[in-house]
Each structure stands twice: as C-alpha cells, then as structure tokens.
N, C-alpha and C positions, 0 to 999 in steps of 0.2 A: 137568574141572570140570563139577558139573549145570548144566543149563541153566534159569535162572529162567522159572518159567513164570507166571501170575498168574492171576485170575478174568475180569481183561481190563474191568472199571469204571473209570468216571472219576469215580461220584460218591462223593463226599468227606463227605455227608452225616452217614451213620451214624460215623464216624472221633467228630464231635466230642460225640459221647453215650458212645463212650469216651477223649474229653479230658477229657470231666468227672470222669470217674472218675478219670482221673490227677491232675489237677486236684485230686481230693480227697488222695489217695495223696500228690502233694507238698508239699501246705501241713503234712500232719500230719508229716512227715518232717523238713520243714527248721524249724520253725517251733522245734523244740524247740531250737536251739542257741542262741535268745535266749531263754529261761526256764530258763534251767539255774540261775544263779544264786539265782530267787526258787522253783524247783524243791529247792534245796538248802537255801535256808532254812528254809519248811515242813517238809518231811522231815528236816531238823536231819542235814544229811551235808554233806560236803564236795563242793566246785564240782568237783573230779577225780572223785567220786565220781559226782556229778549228771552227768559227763559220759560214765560206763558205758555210762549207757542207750540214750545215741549210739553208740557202741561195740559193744554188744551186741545191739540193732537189727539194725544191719549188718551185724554177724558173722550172725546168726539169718537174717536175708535171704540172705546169700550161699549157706549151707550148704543151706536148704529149698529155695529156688528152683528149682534142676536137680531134683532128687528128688520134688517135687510136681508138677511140668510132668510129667515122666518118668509119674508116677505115675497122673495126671489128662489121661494123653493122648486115652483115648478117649471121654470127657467129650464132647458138645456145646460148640461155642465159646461160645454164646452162655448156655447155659446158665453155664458155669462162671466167667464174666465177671461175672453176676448174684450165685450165691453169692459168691465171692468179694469182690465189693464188699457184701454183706450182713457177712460174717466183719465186715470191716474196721470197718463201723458198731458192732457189736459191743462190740468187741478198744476204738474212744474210748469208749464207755458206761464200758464195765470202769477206763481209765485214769483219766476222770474220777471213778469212786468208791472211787480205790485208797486205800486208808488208812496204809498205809506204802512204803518204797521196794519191798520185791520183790515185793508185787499190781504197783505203776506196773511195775517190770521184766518181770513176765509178763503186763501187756495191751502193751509193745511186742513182745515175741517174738508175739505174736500176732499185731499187726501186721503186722511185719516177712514173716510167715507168708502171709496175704492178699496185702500185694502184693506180693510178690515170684511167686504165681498171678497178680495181674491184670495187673501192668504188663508183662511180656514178652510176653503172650497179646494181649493191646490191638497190642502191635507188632507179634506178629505178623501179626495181622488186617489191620494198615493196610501192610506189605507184600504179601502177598497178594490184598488185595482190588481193586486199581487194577495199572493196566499199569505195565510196568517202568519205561520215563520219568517219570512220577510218580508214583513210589516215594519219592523224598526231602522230595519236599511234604505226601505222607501221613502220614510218619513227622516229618515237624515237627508237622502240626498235634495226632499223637497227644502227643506230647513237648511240644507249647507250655503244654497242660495242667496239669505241671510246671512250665515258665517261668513261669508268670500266675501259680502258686502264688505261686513265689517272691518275683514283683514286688509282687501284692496281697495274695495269703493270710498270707504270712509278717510283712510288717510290721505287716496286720492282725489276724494272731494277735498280736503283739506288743504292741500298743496293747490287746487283751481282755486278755493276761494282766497290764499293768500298772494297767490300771481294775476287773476285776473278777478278779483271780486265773488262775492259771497251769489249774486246772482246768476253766473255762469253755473254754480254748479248746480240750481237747477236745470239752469239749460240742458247741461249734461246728462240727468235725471231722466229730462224728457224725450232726448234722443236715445237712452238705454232704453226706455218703457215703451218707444214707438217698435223700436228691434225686437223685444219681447212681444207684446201683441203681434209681431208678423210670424214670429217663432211658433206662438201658439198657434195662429191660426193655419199654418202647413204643418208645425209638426205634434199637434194633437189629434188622434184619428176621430173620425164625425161622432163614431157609436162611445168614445168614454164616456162611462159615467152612466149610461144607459139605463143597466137594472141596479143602478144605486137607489137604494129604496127613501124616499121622503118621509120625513116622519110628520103628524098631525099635529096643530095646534095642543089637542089636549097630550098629546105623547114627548111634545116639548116640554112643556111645563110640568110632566114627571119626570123629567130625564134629570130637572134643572131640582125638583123639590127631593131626588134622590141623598138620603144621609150620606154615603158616602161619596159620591160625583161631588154635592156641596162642600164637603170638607175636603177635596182633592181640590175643586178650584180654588177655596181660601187658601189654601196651601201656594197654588201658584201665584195668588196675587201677592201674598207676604214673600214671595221670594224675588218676584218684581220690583215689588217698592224697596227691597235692601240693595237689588242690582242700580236702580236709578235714583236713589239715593244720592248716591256718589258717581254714577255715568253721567250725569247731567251736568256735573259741576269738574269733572276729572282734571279739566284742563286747568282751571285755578289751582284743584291739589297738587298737580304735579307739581307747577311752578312754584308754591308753598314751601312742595317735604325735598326738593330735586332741585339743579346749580339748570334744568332742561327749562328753555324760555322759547314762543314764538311757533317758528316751521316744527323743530324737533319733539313741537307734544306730538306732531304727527307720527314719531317714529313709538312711542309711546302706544296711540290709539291701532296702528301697525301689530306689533305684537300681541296686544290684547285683542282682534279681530282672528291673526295666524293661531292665535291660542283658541281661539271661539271657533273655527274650521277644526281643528285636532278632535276638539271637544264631542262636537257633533256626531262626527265619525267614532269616535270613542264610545259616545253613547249609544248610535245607532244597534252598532255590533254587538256591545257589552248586553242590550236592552234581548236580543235574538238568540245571547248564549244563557245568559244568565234569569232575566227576568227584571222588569221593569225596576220592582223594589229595590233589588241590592243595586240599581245605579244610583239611583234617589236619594237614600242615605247617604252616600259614600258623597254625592257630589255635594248634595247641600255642608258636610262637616267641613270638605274643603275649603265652600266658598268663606264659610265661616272665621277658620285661618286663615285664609286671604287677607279677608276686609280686616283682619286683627292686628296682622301682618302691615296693614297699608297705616293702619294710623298710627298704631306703635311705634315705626321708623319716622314716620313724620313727627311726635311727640316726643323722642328721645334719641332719635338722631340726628348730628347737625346736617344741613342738606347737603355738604360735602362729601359725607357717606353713607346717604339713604338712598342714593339712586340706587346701587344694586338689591338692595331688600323691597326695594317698592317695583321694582322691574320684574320681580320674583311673583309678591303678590300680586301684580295686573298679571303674568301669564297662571298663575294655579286660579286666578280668579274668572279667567277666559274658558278654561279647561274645564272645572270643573259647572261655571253655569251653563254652559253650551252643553253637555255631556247630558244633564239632568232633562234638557227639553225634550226630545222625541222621549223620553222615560216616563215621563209626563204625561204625553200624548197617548203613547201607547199603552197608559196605566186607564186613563181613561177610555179609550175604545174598548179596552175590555170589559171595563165598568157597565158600561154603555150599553153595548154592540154595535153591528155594522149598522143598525136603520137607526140608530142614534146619533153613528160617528161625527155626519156632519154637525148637529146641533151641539153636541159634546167639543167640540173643537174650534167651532165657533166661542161659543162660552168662555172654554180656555182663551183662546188669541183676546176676550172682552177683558175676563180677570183680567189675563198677563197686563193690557195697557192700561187695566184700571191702576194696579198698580206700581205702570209706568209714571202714570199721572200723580199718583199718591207721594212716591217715590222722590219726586221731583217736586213736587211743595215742600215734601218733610226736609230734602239739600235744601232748599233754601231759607226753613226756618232753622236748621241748625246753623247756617251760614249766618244769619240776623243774629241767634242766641248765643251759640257758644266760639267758632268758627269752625275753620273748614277744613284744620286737621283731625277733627271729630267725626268727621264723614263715615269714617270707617268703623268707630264704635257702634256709631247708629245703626250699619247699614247690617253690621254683624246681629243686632237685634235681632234684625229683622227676620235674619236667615233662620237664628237659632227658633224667633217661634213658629218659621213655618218647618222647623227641622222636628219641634213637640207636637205637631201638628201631624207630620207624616205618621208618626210613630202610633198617634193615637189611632190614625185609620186605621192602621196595619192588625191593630187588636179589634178594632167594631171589625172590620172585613172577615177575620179569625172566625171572630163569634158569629158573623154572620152564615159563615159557611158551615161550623158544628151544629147552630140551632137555627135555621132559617126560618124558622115558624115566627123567633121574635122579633 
C-alpha cells in the first residue's frame, strides 16, 4: 500500500473558499428534486419526465468526471478550481434562460460537467493539504459545503421557486457560484496543490482495477442509489405518508439537510478518532432503519400520525448518510494514497452520481410498479447490500494485510 504523504498544514483556512464552491455545487444539485413538479408544469412534461434531469445530471457527472480529471491533470489546482466554478456559473445563466426542456437538459450536462471537475479536486486538495490525522476534518469541512447546501440552500431554493418561480433559483445559483469563484480566486494561495503529485494514465487505471478500491466504490454507489431512490421522489412521499402539502415539504427537506450538516461533522471527527471503518458500519445500519422507518409509517400509519415517525426517519436518515461520506473518502485515500487521492475521489464523486442516476430511475419504476410508499423498502435494499458489501472488504483487506503475497 502507498504510503500517504501530505503537504504536512494544519490550516484549514483556504478549505472553506472551496466549501463555498461546494456550497454552490450543492444547493444547485439537490435543490432540483423540489421543483420538479412546477419544472414539469411550465415545460408542460410529465413529473417522470421533470425527473430526467436528475437522472441525466447524474449520469453526465458520473461519465465526465474520471475523464476530465484524467484530462485536466496537469492543470494548476488552483487554477482549474477557478474555471471550473466559472463553467458552472455559466451552465445556471443558461438554465435559467432555457426556454424549453432540452436547453434546461443541456445547461444540466453542463453542470453536471463543472462539478464533477470542482468537487473531487476541492477533496482532493483538502486531503492533501493538512497532515494525515486531520484528514477527516478537512474533508468534512470540504463536504459541509454540500450539507449547509442541503440544510439552507435547498429549502431556500425551495421557498424562491414557490414565490418567484423555478427559474430564479437558478438565478440565485448563479450569483452564489460567481461569489465563490471570487472567494477562490483571493482566498486560495497561488502554490496549493503544488507538490500534489499526478498520477499516469497507466497508475489510473490501476488505482481503478484495484480489488478493494473496486469493491469500496460499488459500495458507494449502492448506497447512492438507496439515498436517491427516495431523494428524488421525497416530496410526493411526504405528501403521501404526512397531513404536510406544498411550502412545508420545505420544512421537511430543512431538517433533512440540518441533519446532513450534524452528519458530516459527526463523521468527520468520528472518521480522526476512530477510524474510517467503525463509522461506515454504524452509518450505513442507521440509514437502513431510517428508510424502514419511512415506509413502515407510511404503510401502517394513517397520515394523521405518521408525521412524527417519518420526521424521525428523515433526520436519522440525514445523520447518518452524511456521517458515512468523508468515512468514505477517507477509507479510500488510504486505499489509494496521496498520488492516487485525486483519481480515487474522482471515482467516488463518478460512483456516488452513478448511483444518483440509478437511484433515481429505480423511484421511478417503483413509483410506475408498486408506488411510492415502497420507496423506502427499496431504498433500504439498497443500503443493506452495500452494508454486505462493506463487511466483505473488511475480511479481503484483513487477508490482505496477514498474507499480502496473495
């Protein structure tokens, strides 16, 4: 195994000039799975339809991500941190003046295009940049970026697109992402990133045919697809299992994002005391009662008195997916090492939105097959077989370390 090596900092400074940028990157991501509906009725398509875009997003993220890192390796970090949050300002310009569905479809590939260059690259920075013991703090604070999306951006994209329309809150998207590219570009110093080492075409595509890196990212992507399973579609189940209609799924997506921020920080820390694995475990059993949690109330509670059980499972459901990602990450760098991390990270953020994408086909064929208080049986699947999935690394890793020869 390489041996991690870092820049050897502790300050944590410049990290949160690329949380903003994630920050941006998350609100615009998650924020669409509540506007899908008044997305579908301006553009006059169907809510499965509206919900492509999440779909295709994802897909486009998972597919570009490796291949433009790959492509953009010997880029300045910081420079390509800049463009790329420029792209992205852009790509909401475009969305907000899209005039039918497939302009709005190609300012998300664009998107999707941008961060999936910034957000690996940002992680990889904040591994690298601080010593190995906090390494998991780093990468929460890069990552909280995304949680605060979730908790404030998302609900507050929510409440713009129900007052002022679905296309303001890209507007809004794009005047965060123009503040972050200025962020970056004063408060990251010129030399980040410097002696972060590149890795080779052929040292990628070992990092990627490694047995256990492979089975740690099928890992992430089954835990993807059980998270957007049911993210994609949340707001029909509330109004399903819940008496909550309209503005108040916002208070809904609200707590599940304040939950996804605890989470992060939860895992960060836990990942620096403990060790990547025992967060891993712990989170994925949770989410798994969560999702058990969310459909059971909705299948056997009248919605009269499911709101409090289902308000339960969206925050243990926040808490503990958010908790398990920098555990993740940081399971992987080690896997890896430093002159891997960014490819290894890359990878991850491709998994994770592959199965975003996946995630998000499979709500909607359970919505067509069974409906949409099953959500949560499904999504629990999912979790449990990337939960058989950890367990079995955890024994090849074992044996890899007593008999390394085989």
């Amino acid at each position: 195994m390489t041996e991690i090596k870092s820049q050897g900092t502790n300050n944590y400074t410049p990290l949160f000039w690329l949380a903003l940028g994630t920050f941006a990157v998350g609100t615009e991501s998650f924020m669409i799975a509540g506007l899908l509906p008044d997305i579908a009725a301006d553009l006059h398509i169907s809510v499965v339809a509206a919900g492509q875009l999440v779909t295709v997003f994802a897909l486009a993220y998972a597919l570009s991500s490796p291949v433009l890192t790959a492509l953009t390796g010997a880029v300045k970090r910081r420079s390509l941190m800049i463009a790329a949050m420029v792209v992205f300002a852009l790509a909401n310009v475009l969305a907000w003046a899209a005039r039918d569905y497939w302009m709005l479809m190609a300012a998300r590939i664009l998107l999707a295009a941008s961060a999936g260059i910034f957000v690996p690259g940002a992680n990889a920075l904040a591994g690298a940049s601080v010593a190995p013991e906090r390494r998991g703090t780093a990468l929460a604070i890069v990552n909280g970026g995304i949680s605060i999306a979730v908790a404030f951006g998302v609900p507050l994209g929510a409440l713009i697109g129900d007052r002022l329309g679905w296309r303001m809150t890209f507007a809004g998207v794009a005047a965060l992402s123009v503040a972050a590219a200025i962020g970056v570009v004063f408060g990251l110093p010129r030399g980040i990133g410097a002696n972060l080492p590149v890795a080779s075409l052929r040292e990628r595509l070992a990092t990627a045919k490694d047995p256990v890196i492979l089975g740690t990212l099928l890992t992430t992507t089954l835990w993807a697809t059980g998270a957007y399973t049911i993210y994609t579609y949340l707001a029909i189940f509330v109004t399903q299992a819940t008496p909550l209609r309209g503005a108040e799924i916002g208070y809904v997506l609200f707590m599940w994002g304040a939950a996804a921020a605890l989470g992060v920080a939860i895992g960060g820390k836990s990942v620096d005391r403990y060790g990547a694995r025992r967060v891993i475990v712990p989170a994925l059993l949770v989410t798994v009662a969560a999702f058990m949690l969310l459909s059971g109330s909705a299948q056997w509670i009248a919605p009269s008195h499911a709101l409090i059980p289902v308000l339960i499972g969206v925050a243990a459901w926040g808490v503990a997916h958010w908790a398990f990602y920098p555990a993740q990450q940081a399971s992987l760098i080690e896997a890896a090492g430093l002159k891997g991390a960014s490819v290894v990270l890359s990878l991850n953020a491709s998994f994770m939105y592959l199965g975003f994408s996946l995630g998000a086909a499979l709500g909607a064929l359970t919505l067509n097959s069974v409906g949409v208080i099953d959500l949560g049986w499904v999504a629990a699947v999912c979790e449990l077989a990337a939960l058989g999935l950890t367990v079995a690394l955890g024994g090849w890793r074992l044996r890899r370390v007593i008999f390394p020869a085989i």
